[in-house]
C-alpha positions as CSV (number, residue, x, y, z in Angstrom):
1,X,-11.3,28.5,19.1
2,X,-10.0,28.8,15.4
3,X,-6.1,30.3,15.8
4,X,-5.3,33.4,14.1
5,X,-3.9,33.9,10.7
6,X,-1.0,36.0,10.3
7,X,-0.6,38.9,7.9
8,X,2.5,40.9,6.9
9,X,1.5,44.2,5.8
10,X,4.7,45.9,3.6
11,X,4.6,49.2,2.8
12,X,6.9,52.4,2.8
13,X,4.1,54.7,4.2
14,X,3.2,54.7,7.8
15,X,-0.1,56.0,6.7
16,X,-0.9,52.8,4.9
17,X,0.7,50.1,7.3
18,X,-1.6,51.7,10.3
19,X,-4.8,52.1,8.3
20,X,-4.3,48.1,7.4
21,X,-3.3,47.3,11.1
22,X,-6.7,49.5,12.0
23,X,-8.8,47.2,9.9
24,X,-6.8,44.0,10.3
25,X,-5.9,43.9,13.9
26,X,-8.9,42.7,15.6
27,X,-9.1,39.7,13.4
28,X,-5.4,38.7,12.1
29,X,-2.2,39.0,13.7
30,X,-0.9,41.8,12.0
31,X,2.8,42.6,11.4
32,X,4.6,45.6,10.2
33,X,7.8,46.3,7.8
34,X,8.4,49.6,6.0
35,X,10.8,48.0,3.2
36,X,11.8,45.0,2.0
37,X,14.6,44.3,3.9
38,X,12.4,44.6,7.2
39,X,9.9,42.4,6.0
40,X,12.1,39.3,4.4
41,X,13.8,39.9,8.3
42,X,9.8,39.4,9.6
43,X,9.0,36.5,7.4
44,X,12.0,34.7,8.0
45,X,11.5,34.4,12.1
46,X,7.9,34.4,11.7
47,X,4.9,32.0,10.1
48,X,3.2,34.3,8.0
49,X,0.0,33.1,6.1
50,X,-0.7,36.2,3.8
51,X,1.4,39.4,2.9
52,X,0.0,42.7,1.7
53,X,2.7,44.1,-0.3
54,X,3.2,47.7,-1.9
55,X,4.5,47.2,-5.6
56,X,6.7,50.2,-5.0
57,X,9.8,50.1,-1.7
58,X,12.4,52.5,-0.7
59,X,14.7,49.4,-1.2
60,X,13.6,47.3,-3.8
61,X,11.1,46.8,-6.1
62,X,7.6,44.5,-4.5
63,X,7.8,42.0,-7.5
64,X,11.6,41.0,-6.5
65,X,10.8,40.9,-3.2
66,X,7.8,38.8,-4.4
67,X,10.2,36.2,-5.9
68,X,12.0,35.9,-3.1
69,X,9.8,35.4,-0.6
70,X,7.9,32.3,-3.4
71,X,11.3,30.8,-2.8
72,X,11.4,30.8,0.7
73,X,8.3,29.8,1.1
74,X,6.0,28.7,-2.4
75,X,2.1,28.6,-0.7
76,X,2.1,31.9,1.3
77,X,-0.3,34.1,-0.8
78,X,0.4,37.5,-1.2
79,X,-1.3,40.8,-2.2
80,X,-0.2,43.4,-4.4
81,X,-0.9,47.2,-3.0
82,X,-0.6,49.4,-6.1
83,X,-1.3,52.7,-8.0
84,X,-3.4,53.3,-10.9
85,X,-0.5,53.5,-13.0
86,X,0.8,50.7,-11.8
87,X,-1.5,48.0,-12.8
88,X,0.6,46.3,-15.4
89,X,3.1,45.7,-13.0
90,X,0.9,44.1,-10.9
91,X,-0.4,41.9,-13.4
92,X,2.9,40.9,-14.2
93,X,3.0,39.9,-10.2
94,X,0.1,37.9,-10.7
95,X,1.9,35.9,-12.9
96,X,4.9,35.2,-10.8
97,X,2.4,33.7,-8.2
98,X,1.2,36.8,-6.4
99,X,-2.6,35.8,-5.3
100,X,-4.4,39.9,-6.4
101,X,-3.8,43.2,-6.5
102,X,-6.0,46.0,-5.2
103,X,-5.6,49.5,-5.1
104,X,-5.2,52.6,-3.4
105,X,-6.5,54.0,-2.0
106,X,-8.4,51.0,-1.3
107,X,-12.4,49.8,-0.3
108,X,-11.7,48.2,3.3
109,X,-14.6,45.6,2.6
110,X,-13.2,44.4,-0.8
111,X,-9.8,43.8,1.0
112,X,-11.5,41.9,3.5
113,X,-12.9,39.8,0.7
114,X,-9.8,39.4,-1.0
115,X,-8.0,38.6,2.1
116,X,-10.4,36.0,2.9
117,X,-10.6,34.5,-0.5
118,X,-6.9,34.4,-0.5
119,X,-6.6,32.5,2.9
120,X,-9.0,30.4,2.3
121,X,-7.2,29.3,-1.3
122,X,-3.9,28.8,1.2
123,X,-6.1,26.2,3.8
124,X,-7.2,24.4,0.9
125,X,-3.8,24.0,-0.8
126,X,-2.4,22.5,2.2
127,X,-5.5,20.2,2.3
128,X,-5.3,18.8,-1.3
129,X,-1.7,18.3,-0.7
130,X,-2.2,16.4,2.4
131,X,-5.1,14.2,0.7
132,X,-2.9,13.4,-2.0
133,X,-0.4,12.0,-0.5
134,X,-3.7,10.2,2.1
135,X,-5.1,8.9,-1.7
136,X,-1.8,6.8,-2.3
137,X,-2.3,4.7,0.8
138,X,-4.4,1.7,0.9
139,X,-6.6,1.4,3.7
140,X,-6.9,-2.1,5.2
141,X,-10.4,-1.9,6.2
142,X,-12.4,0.9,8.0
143,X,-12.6,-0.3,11.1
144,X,-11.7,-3.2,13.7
145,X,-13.9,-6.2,14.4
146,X,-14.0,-8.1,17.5
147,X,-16.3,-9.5,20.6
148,X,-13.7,-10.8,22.2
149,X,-12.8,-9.8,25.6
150,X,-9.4,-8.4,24.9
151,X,-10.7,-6.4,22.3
152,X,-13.7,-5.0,24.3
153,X,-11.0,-4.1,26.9
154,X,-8.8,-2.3,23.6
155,X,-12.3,-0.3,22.2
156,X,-12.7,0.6,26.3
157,X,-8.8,2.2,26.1
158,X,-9.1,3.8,22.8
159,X,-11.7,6.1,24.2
160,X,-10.2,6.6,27.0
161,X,-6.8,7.5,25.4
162,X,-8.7,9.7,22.3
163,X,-10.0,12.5,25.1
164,X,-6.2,13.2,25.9
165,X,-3.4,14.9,24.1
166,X,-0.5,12.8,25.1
167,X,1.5,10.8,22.7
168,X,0.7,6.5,22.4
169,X,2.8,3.9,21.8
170,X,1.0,0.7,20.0
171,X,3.1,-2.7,20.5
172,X,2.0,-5.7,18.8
173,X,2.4,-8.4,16.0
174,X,3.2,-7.6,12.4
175,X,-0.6,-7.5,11.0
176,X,-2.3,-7.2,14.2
177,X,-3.9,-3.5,13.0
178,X,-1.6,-1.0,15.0
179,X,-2.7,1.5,12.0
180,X,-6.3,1.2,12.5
181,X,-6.0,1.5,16.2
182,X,-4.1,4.9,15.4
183,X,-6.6,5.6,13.4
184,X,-9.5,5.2,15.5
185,X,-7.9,6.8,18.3
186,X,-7.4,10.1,15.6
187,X,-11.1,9.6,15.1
188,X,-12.6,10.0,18.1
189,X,-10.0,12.4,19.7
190,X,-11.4,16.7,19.2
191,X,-8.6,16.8,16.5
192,X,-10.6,14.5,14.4
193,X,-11.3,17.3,11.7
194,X,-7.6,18.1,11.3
195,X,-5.4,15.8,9.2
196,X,-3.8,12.1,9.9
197,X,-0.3,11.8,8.7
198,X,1.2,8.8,8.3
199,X,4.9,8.2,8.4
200,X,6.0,4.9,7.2
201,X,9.5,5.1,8.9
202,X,10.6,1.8,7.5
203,X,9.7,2.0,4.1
204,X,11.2,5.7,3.2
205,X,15.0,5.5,2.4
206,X,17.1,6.8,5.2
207,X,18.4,9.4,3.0
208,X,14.9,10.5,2.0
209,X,13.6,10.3,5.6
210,X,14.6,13.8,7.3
211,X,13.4,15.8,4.1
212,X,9.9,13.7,4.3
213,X,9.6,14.3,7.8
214,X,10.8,18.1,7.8
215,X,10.2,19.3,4.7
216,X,13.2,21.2,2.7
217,X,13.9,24.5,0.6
218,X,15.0,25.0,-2.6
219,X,18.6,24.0,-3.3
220,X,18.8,22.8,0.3
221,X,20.7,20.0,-1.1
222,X,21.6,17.9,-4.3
223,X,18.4,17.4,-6.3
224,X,16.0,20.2,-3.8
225,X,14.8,21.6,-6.8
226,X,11.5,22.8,-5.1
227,X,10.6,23.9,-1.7
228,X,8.8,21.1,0.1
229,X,6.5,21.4,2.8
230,X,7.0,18.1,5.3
231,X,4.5,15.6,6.8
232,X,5.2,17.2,10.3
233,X,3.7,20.9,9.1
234,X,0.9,18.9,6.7
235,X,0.1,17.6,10.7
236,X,-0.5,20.5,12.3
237,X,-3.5,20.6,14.6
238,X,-3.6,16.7,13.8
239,X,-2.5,13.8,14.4
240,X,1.1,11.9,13.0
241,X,1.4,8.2,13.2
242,X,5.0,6.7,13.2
243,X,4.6,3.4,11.9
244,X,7.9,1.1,12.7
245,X,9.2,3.8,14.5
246,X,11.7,1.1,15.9
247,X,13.6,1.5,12.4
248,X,14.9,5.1,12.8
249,X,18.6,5.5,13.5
250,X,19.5,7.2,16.9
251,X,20.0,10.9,15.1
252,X,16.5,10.8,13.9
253,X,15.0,9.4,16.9
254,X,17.0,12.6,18.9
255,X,15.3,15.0,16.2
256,X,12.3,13.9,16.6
257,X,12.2,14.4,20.4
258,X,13.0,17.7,20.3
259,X,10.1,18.5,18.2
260,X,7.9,16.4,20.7
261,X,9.2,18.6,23.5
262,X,9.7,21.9,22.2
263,X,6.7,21.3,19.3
264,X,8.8,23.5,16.7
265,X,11.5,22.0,13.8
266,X,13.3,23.4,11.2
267,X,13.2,22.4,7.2
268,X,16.1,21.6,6.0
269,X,17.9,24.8,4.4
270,X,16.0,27.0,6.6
271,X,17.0,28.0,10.2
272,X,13.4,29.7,10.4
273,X,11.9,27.8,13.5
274,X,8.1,25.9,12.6
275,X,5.8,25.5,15.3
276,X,3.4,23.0,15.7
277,X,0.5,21.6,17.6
278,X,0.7,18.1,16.8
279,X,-0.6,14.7,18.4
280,X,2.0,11.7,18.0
281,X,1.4,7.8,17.8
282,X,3.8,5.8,17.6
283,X,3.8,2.1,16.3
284,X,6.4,-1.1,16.8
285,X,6.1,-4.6,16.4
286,X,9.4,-4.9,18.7
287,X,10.5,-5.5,22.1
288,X,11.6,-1.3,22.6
289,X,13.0,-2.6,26.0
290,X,15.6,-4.7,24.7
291,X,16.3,-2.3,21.8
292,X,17.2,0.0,24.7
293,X,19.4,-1.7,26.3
294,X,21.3,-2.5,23.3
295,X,21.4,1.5,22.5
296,X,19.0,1.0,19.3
297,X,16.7,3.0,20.8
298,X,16.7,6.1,22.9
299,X,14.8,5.8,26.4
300,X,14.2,9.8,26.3
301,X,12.1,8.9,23.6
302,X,10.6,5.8,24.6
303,X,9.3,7.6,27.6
304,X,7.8,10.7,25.1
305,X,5.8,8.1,23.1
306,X,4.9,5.8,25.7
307,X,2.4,8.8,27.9
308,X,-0.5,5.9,26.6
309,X,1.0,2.4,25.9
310,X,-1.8,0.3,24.1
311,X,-0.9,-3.9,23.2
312,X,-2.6,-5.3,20.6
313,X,-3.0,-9.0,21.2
314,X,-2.6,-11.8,18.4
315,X,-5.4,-13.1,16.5
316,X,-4.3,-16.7,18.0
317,X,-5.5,-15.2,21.6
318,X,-8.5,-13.9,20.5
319,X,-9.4,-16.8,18.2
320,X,-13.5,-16.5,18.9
321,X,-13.2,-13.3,16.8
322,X,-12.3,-15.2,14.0
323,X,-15.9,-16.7,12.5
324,X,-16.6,-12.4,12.7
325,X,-13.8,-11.7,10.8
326,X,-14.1,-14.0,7.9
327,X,-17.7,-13.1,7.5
328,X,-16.3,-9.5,7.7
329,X,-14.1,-10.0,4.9
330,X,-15.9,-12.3,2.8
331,X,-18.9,-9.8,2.3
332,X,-16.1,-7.0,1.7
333,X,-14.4,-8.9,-1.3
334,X,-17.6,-11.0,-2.4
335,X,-19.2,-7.3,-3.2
336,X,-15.7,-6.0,-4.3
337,X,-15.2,-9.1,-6.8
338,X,-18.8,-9.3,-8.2
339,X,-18.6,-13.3,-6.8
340,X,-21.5,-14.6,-4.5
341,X,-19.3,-16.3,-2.1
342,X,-21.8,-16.1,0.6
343,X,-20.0,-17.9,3.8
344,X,-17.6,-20.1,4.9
345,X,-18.2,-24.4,5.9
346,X,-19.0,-25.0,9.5
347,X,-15.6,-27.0,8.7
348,X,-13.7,-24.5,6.7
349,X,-14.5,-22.3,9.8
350,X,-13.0,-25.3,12.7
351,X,-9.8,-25.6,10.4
352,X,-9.5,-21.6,10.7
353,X,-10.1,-21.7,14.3
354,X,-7.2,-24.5,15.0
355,X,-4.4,-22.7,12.9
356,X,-2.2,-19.9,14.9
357,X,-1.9,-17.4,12.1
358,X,1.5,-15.8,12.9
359,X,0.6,-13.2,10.3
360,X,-2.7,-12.4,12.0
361,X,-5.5,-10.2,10.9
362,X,-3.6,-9.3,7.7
363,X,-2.9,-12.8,7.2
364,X,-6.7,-13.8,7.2
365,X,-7.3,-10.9,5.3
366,X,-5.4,-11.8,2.4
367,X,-6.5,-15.5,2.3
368,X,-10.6,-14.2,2.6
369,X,-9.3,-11.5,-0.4
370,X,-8.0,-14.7,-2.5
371,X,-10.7,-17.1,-1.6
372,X,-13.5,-14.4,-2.7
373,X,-11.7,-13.9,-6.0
374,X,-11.6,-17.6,-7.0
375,X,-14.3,-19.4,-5.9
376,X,-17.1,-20.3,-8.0
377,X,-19.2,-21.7,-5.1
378,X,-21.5,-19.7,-2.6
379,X,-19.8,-21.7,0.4
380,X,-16.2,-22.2,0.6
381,X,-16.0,-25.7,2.3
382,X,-13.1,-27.3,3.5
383,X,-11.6,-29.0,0.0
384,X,-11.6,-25.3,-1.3
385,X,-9.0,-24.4,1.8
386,X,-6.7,-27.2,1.3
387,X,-3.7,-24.2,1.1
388,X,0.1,-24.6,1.9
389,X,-0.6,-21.4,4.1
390,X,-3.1,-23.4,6.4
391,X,-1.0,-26.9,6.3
392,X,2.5,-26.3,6.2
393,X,2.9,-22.7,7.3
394,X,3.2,-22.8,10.6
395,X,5.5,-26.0,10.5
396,X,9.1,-25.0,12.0
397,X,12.5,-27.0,11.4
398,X,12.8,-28.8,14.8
399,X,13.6,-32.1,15.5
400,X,11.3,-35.1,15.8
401,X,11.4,-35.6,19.0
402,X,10.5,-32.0,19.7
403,X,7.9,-32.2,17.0
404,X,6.4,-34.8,18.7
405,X,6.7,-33.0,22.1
406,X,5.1,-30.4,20.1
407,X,2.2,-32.3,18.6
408,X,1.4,-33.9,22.2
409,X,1.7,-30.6,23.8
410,X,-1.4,-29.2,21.3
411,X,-3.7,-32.5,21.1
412,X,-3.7,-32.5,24.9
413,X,-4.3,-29.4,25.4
414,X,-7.2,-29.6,23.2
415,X,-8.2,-32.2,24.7
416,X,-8.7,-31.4,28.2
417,X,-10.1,-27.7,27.2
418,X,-12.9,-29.8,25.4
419,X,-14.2,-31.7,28.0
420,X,-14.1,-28.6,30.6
421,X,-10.3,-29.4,31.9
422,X,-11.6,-32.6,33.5
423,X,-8.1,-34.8,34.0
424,X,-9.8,-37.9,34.6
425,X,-12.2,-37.7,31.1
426,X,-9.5,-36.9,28.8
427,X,-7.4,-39.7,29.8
428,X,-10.7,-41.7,29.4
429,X,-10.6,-40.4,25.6
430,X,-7.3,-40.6,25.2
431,X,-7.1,-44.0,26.2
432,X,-4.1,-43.4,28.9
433,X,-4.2,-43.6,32.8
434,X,-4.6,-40.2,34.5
435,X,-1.2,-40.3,36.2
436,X,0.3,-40.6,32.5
437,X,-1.5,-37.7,31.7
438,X,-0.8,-36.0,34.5
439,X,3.0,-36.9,33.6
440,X,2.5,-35.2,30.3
441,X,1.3,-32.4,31.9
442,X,3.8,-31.7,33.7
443,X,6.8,-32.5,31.4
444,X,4.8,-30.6,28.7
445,X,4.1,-27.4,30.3
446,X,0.2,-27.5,29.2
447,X,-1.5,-24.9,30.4
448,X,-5.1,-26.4,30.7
């Protein structure tokens, strides 16, 4: 059921405010002031989507009062109530950002129209301003790929975690796709027609961050020269995703509890209380546990976001997905650069499959985006992927004989997996007796 907007309805004569609250009541939440004083007292403790405002107050003058309440608070559309005589005072409302005027006495069905018309202009302001700051983001891709059976068992827990309300935590690698899995989970949850706000907590300056967040007022501090409306009220009804939201500092972290408990917040500059309805997920590519324990990281709030705790796993543990992600990419960027790169070498594919990709999905993504741009070919074979990211990458500082170790501990692994973890045939192939191997085994740590 679509919530109620609320009207303010200002106006010295009782006649007027009743006849409005007659008309009004049974489909807005109506509230009354008879002067100005009364109704900056009711729109400061109150969210208030439209005001119908007399031009003339026992206490002040409705366009004054009209600049003051565009201060407070710039989008709320209001409604001039005047007089015949009146009218160019109105118009001069109009230009100070009042919405219309009508007048008394007044056809109830026009001011239904204009109401509506006016209310509708305030939903899509808040829309356009949420999808402009949606346009500057790059999506990575629109939607996960894998037939692997931890990512069957992921697609199985998204849906099971969209039909709830309760907050998620995502954990996993840098590049794994904890953004996409936010997404998706947004997607196919019922507030999928309401906005998805992202908060990139480790790329906004810490300085910046509480004003992004919360929004501010006019001269709220050094440089507010506007009032701001923050991501949290540009959420509401939606869905917020805290990316990195190991990187805010404890005070933050505190704030932003409270608003996942109490589901109101204040801008900053403005002691009027917001509420929300809002739907948090939270990403990290930490170990939260250990950031606890070292008081980096409030448990209160761990145990807020973690209602739904989701793990991404690695690309190097789910390695059979990627021949479908490099196809996946391939035909993205191949269409994208105008080049017919049409697939990848049986052998281009193997040397994909044995490297560990500690940047993961992103990682492949990048490499696919660059291959797709310069190659002239149809199939990218191996000579084409002779790159310093695939050779030399994943090569740490260690010493030799731990390189070694290192080397042995892969290649017999490898090994033994091909030949169905038969001991006995992969010392055959490896030309060493099975106790040797055995040995290696053992010393090695291979899990085979």
């Amino acid at each position: 059921m679509r919530e109620k907007a609320t009207i303010l309805v200002v106006d010295d004569e009782n006649g007027v405010r009743q006849s409005f609250n007659m008309v009004l009541k049974d489909d807005y939440n109506v509230l009354l002031a008879a002067n100005g004083e009364e109704a900056m007292a009711i729109f400061k403790k109150n969210r208030v989507d439209l005001i119908l405002m007399d031009i003339r107050l026992p206490d002040t003058d409705g366009v004054t009062l009209l600049q003051k309440l565009k201060e407070i608070e710039p989008d709320t559309e209001i409604i001039m109530v005047t007089a015949v005589k009146e009218i160019q005072t109105a118009v001069k409302a109009i230009k100070l950002g009042a919405y219309e005027y009508v007048i008394k006495p007044f056809v109830v069905d026009d001011v239904l129209t204009i109401i509506s018309r006016a209310l509708e202009k305030g939903r899509l302001v808040r829309e356009v301003t949420y999808l402009r700051s949606e346009l500057e983001r790059v999506k990575p891709f629109e939607k996960m790929v894998g037939k692997d059976e931890k990512m069957i068992k992921l697609f199985d827990l998204i849906s099971t975690v969209a039909g709830s309300d309760g907050a998620v935590l995502v954990q996993g690698e840098s590049g794994t796709g904890k953004e996409l899995v936010a997404r998706a989970i947004h997607n196919r949850s019922p507030r999928n027609k309401k906005p998805f706000v992202v908060v990139n907590c480790a790329a906004i300056p810490s300085t910046l961050l509480e004003s992004e967040i919360f929004g501010h007022t006019k001269g709220a501090f050094t440089g507010a020269n506007s009032t701001k409306v923050g991501k949290l009220e540009l959420a509401d009804k939606g869905t917020v995703f805290l990316d990195d939201v190991d990187t805010l500092d404890t005070t933050m972290q505190g704030k932003l509890l409270r608003v996942i408990q109490e589901k109101e917040f204040e801008r900053l500059g403005n002691p009027k209380l917001i509420n929300v309805d809002i739907r948090f997920v939270a990403a990290s590519n930490k170990n939260l546990p250990h950031l606890i324990s070292r008081g980096d990281f409030r448990e209160d709030l761990f145990y807020r976001l973690n209602v739904f705790p989701v793990n991404l796993p690695p690309l190097r543990d789910r390695k059979n997905d990627i021949p479908l992600l490099l196809n996946h990419f391939l035909a993205r960027y191949s269409k994208k650069t105008g080049r017919d790169v049409q697939r990848f070498s049986e052998k281009a594919i193997n040397s994909f499959m044995a490297y560990d990709w500690p940047g993961n999905v992103r990682e492949l993504q990048n490499l696919v985006e660059r291959f797709a741009t310069i190659t002239r070919k149809k199939m990218i074979d191996i000579d084409d992927i002779s790159s310093p990211d695939i050779v030399y990458e994943s090569v740490k500082p260690m010493k030799l004989k731990d390189a070694v170790n290192e080397f042995e501990r892969k290649f017999i692994g490898k090994v033994i997996d091909r030949v169905g973890g038969s001991r006995k045939r992969a010392a055959e192939i490896m030309g060493i007796h099975r106790n040797t191997l055995l040995g290696k085994i053992k010393d090695l740590d291979i899990n085979s």
